[in-house]
Structures are given as C-alpha cells and as structure tokens.
MARTI-537809 format. One line per 10 residues: number of its first residue (from 1); for each residue z, y, x of C-alpha. Coordinates in steps of 0.02 Angstrom, whole numbers, padded with zeros to 5 digits. Layout:
N
NUM> Z:Y:X; ...
//
This chain:
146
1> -00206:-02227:-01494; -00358:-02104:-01426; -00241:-01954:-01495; -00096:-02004:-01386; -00221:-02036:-01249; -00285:-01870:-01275; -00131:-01780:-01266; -00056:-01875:-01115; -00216:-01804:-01015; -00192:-01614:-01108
11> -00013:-01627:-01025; -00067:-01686:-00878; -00199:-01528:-00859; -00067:-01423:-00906; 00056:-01495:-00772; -00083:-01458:-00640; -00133:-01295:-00675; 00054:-01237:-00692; 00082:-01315:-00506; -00066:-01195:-00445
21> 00022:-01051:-00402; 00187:-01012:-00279; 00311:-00878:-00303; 00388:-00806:-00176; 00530:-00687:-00207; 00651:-00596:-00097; 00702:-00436:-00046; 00661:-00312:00125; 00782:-00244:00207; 00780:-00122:00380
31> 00850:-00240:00493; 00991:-00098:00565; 01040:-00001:00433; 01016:-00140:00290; 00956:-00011:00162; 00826:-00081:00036; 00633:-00048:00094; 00560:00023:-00055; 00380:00009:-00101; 00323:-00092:00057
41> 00149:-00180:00066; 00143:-00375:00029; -00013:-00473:00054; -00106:-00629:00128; -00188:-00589:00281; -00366:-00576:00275; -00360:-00583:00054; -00355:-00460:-00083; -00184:-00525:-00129; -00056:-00411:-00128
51> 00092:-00328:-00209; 00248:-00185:-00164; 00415:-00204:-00188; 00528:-00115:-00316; 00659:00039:-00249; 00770:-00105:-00203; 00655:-00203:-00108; 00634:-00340:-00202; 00483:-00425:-00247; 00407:-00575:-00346
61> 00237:-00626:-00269; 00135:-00760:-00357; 00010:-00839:-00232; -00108:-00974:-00260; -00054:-01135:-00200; -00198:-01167:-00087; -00148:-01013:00036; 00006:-01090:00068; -00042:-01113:00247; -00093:-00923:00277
71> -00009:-00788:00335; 00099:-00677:00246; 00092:-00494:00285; 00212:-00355:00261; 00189:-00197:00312; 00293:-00022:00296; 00250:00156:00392; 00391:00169:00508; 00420:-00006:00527; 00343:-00145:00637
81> 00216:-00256:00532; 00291:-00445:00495; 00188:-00584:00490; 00236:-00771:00456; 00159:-00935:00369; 00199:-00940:00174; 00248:-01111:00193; 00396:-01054:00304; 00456:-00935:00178; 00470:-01050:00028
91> 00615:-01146:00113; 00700:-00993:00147; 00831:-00972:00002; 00880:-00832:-00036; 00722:-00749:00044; 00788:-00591:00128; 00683:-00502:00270; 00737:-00379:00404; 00623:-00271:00475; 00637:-00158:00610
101> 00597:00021:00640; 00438:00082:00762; 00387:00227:00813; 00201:00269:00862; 00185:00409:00989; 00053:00525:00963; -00073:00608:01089; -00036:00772:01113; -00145:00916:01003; -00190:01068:01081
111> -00272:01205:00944; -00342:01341:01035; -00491:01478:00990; -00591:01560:01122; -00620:01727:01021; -00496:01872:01036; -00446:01959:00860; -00586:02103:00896; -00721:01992:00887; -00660:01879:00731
121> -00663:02057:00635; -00832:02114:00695; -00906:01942:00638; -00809:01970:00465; -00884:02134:00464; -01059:02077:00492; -01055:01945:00358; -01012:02046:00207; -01174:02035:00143; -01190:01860:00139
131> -01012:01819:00064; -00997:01965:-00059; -01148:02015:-00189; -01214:02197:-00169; -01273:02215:-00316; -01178:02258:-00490; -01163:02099:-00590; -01043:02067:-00760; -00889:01929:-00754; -00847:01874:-00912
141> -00663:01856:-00946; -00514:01889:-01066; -00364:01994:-01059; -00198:01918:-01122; -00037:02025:-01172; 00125:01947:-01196
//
C-alpha cells in the first residue's frame, strides 16, 4: 500500500513539473508582402528569455508558466517592434504574426577636414621619424617558391 502511495505522489510531481512551462509556436510574417521574417528576436520583456526564428519564420518558444502574464516581445531591424501579453497568444491557433515595415530617418552627417592637401603632406613629412625607424635593424622572414 505505501508503494502505490508512493508512486501516485511521483506521478503527481511529474504531472506538475511537466505543466511548468508554455510553448508558444507560430510563424512571422511582414504584414504586406507575407514573406517569412527570418531570424527575428523573441523574448519576454524585461527577462533573459529569448529565442529567433528559423529562415521560415517559425519558432517554438518554451516559457515558464509563471510569465504568462508578461509581455511578449518581437523585434526585427526594419520592422516596427510587437508587443502583446503571452496569455493572448496561447489562444491564438495557428499563431501567425504580421509585422510591418519602419523606417528610422537618420540625422544628416556632414564629414569635413579643415586642412588643405599641402598641409596633410607637410605633417606626413614631419613625422617620419616617429613612424619609421632610422636606424638599420634585421626582419626575420622566409622566402617561398612555388
């Protein structure tokens, strides 16, 4: 009788710790074109849980079952980040999200120099000794013929 006991409450710890985790799986997709997002960024906001998604967009992502209410993150360069509760996700059969393009303007970058050509050369000139040794020194080396 203790054995049976004892393995009603082994399968019972076993039932528990398999119910831990949540797996969400589904694909990304560009919302216009629906072409497969490859290798896009899948996390929990504000957790070091994370994973990518294959070169056709799909993903598995196993989450602990006690971040069920946090927010799920996907991001992509090129696309606007996503953001919704996991628990909105898991009734969401078959899981298939459509993101859609951004683009991020830029400030403008000006490169400019304020020496003229002349004077570049006469401070290349006047720095020879420091970047090249004046006296005769040996390199050690090997020749190769083919």
């Amino acid at each position: 009788m203790r054995n049976v006991f004892l393995l009603l409450f082994i399968m019972a710890l076993a039932l528990t710790a398999f119910a831990q985790k949540i797996t969400l799986s589904g694909r990304i997709i560009d919302k216009e074109t629906k072409e497969p997002l490859p290798f896009a960024t899948l996390g929990i906001k504000g957790k070091a849980i994370g994973t990518i998604t294959n070169l056709q967009g799909e993903f598995d992502f196993h989450i602990p079952a006690e971040l069920r209410n946090d927010l799920f993150t996907l991001s992509m360069l090129g696309y606007k980040p996503y953001e919704a509760p996991v628990w909105t996700l898991l009734e969401i059969k078959p899981l298939v999200i459509e993101v859609e393009k951004s683009t991020y303007l830029l400030n403008e970058v000006t490169v400019a120099d304020s020496l003229t050509g002349g004077e570049i050369l006469m401070i290349a000139l006047s720095r020879i000794e420091q970047n090249y040794p004046m006296q005769p020194y040996l390199i050690e080396g090997f020749y190769r013929d083919l």
